[in-house]
N, C-alpha and C positions, 0 to 999 in steps of 0.2 A: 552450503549456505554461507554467505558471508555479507553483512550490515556495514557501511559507510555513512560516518555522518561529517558537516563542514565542522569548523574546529570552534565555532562561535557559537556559547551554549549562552544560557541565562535563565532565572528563575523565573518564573509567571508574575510575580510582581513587576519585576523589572521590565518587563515587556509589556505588561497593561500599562504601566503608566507612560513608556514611548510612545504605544499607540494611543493614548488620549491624548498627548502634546500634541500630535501631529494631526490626526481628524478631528478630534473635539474641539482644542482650541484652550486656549488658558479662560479660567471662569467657569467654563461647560459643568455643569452635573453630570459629572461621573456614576454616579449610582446603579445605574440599570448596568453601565459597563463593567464594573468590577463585581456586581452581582452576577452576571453571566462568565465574565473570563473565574470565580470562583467554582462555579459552580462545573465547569467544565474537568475538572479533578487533576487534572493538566499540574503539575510538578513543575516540569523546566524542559524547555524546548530548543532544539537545533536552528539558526537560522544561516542562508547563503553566504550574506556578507555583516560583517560587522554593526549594531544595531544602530548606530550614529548617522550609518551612512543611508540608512531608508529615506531620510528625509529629506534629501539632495536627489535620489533617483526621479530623475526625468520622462517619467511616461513608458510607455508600453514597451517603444522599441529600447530603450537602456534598460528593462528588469528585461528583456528577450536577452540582449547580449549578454547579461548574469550571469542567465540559464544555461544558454549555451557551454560558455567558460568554464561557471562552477559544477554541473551538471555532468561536463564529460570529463573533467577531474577524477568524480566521483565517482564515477559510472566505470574508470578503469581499475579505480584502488579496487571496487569493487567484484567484482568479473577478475580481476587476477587471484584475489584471497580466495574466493570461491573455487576457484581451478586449481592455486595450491593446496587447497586442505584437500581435496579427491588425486594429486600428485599427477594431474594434469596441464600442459603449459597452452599458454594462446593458442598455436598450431594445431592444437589436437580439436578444434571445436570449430562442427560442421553446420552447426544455424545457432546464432545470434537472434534473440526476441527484444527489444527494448519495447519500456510501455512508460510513459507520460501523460497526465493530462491539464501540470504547468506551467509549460514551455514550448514554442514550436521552431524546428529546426528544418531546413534544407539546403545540404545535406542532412539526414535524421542522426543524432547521434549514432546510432549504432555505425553507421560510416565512417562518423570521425574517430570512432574507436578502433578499425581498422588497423593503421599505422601507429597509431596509440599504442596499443599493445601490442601489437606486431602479429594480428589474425589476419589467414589466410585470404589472398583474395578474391578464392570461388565460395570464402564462407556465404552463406545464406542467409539473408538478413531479412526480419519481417518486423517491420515497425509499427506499434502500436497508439493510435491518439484517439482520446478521448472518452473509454473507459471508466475512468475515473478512480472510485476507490475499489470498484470490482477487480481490479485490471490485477492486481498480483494472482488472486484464487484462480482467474479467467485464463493468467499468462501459462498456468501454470498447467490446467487444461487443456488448453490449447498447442503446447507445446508437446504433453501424454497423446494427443492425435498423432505427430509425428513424431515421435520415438517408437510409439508401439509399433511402425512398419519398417522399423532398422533397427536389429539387432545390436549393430556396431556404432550406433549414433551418439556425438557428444551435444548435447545442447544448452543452451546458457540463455536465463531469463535473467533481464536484467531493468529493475525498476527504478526510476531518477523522481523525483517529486520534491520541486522546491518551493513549497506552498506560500510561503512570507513574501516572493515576489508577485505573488496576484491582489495581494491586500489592497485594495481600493482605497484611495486616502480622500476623499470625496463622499465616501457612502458610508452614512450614520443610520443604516438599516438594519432592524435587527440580527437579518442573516449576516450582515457583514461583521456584528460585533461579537454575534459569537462563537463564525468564522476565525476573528483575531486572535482569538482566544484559544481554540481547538486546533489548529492546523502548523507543524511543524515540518523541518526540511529533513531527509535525508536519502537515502536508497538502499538498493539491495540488489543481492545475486545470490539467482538457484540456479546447480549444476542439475539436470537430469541426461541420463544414460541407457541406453538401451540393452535389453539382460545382458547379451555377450560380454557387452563390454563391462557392466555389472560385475558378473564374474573375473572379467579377467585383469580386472583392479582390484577386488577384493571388498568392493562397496558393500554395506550390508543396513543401507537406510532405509525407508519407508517405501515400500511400491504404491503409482497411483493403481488404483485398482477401477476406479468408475468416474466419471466427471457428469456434472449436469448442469446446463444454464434456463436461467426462466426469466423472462420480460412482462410484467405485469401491466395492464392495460391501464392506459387513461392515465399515467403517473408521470408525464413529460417535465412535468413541473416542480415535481418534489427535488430533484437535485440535479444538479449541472452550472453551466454559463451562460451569463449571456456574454456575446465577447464582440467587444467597439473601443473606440478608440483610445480607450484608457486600459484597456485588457481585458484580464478575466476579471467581467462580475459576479459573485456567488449567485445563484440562484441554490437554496436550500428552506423547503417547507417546514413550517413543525410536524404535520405529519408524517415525518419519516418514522419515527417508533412506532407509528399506527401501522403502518403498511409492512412494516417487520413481521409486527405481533399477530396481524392477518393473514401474512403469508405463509412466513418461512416456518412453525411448526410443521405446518402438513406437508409442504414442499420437502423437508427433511426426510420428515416420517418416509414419506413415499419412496424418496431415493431410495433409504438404506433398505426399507424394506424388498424395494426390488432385486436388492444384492444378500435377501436372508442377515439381516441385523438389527438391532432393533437400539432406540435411541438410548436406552439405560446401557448397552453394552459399547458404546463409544468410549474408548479409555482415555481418548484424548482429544480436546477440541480446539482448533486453531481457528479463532475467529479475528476479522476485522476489527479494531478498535473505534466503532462510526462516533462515542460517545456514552455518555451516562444513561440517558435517555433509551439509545439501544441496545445500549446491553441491558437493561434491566429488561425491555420489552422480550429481546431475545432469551435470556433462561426462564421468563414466564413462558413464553409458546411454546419453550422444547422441554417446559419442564427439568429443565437442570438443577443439580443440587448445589449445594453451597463448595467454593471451591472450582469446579468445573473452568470459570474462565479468568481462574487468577492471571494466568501467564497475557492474558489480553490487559485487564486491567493495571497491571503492570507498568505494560508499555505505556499505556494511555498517559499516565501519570508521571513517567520517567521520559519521556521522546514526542507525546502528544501523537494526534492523526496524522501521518505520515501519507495520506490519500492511500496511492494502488502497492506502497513500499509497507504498509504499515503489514500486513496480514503474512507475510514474509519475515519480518521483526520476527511474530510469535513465533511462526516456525522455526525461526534458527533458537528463539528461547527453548521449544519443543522438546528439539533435533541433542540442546546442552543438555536437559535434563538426564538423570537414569533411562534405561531402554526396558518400555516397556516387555510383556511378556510375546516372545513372536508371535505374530499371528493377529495380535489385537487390531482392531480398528482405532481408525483415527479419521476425524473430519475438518477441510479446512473450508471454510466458507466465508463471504464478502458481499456487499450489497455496492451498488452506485447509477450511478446516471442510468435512466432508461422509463422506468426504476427497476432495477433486477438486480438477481442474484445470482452468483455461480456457488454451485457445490462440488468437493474433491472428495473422495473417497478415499485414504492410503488403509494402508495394513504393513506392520512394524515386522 
């Protein structure tokens, strides 16, 4: 695992008040805005470019070229740190996954990252948009389907999300202000490996053991875009905690139990940071005890929503920590656009 962020950090003060100069407007009541960007627990956030310069960016296609730029900066610091700490270089990595759902590229980043890093070029590239904030627990799944049928396989997930360029400077709604407030930039890269090669590095991290995805009906509207000519506009319902706290209990329950586990024996939970709101919803339905999702909480307050990079963050918080006792379970799970869930299953 290895975390990239742009080098332009700032306290959550200092950034409510940018983004009320620029959408509100001098005079505006602020009130409801600085009650929401507090309320959001959010510390201090990452953003792509300097916070001065938001207010001069020109519409869709100038925050597109940002992305691009800033995006595959990052995306290489990233994917090389990750490949150094397993004592793997660029060449040795046979599929490339990049997942976004800030920015759109064509070429997809993972192309330009190519000659970037200097990867092979029959590597195997599978690019992902639109995911959302599922998209790291889902990338991660999705890339355990093709590892498990190569033993020798290197693969590299690799998630870009520079959320501060979709900030709609026109829209005084409340998804969008408390959007302002919640959503910071950065990325991340996870190396997974297939046993052979497992072994014949010496790796001794987490195995996926099970993956599960679920799409809940009738929820098109709880999170996503709508996307025109100003860019991405938030689309985010208050009912997202509702549809946590209905769901994902039994959805858990059920996984683990299909794999003989039960939720009280999970030693370690990697969950997405969606919010206050969700995490609270989330350890009522699963029943968690106190503690359980510090390392989430954490991030939330030190980096903010990171979208599909953020559940990736906790893993490499995870990954730092002591090791736990082998054997132990471990779950990493994410919600987002659809409205769904994916579930990972490791064991330490």
């Amino acid at each position: 695992m290895a975390p990239a962020f742009p080098a332009h950090a700032y306290d959550q003060g200092a950034l409510t008040e940018a983004f009320a100069e620029v959408v509100l407007g001098p005079g505006e009541d602020r009130r409801v805005l600085d009650r929401l960007h507090r309320a959001t627990g959010v510390q201090r956030r990452h953003l792509a470019m300097p916070m001065e310069k938001y207010a001069g960016l020109a519409g869709f296609g100038a925050a597109n070229d940002v992305f691009i730029d800033v995006g595959t900066r990052l995306g290489a610091e990233a994917v090389g740190a990750a490949l150094a700490a397993v004592g793997l270089g660029p060449s040795d990595v046979d599929v490339l996954m990049t997942t976004t759902v800030t920015g759109v590229a064509a070429p997809t980043l993972d192309a330009r990252l190519v000659p970037v890093l200097g990867l092979r070029p029959d590597v195997r590239r599978v690019p992902l948009f639109g995911l959302g904030c599922v998209a790291g627990a889902a990338g991660v799944a999705r890339l355990h389907d093709l590892v498990a049928g190569d033993p020798d396989v290197v693969a590299v997930l690799l998630s870009v999300e520079l959320c501060s360029l979709t900030v709609q400077r026109d829209d005084t709604s409340m998804a969008n202000l408390v959007a302002s407030g919640l959503f910071g930039d950065g990325a991340a890269a996870v190396v997974l490996v297939g046993d052979r090669r497992a072994a014949q590095l010496g790796i001794d991290g987490p195995t996926v053991v099970a993956t599960r995805s679920r799409l809940y009906p009738d929820t098109e509207r709880v999170m996503g875009w709508d996307i025109g000519g100003s860019g991405f506009r938030i689309v985010l319902a208050a009912s997202v905690a509702d549809v946590v706290e209905e769901h994902l209990g039994q959805d858990v329950t059920t996984f683990l139990g299909d794999h003989d586990v039960k939720v009280d024996e999970v030693e370690t939970w990697v969950a997405h940071p969606g919010g206050p709101k969700v995490l609270h919803a989330m350890s009522r339905t699963l029943g968690l005890g106190p503690g359980a999702l510090d390392r989430t909480w954490r991030s939330l307050e030190q980096v903010g929503n990171l979208s599909s990079a953020s559940v990736l963050h906790v893993l490499a918080a995870a990954l730092a920590e002591p090791r736990p006792v082998p054997g132990s379970p471990a779950v990493m799970l994410a919600m987002g656009p659809g409205f769904c869930s994916e579930l990972v299953l490791l064991r330490w």
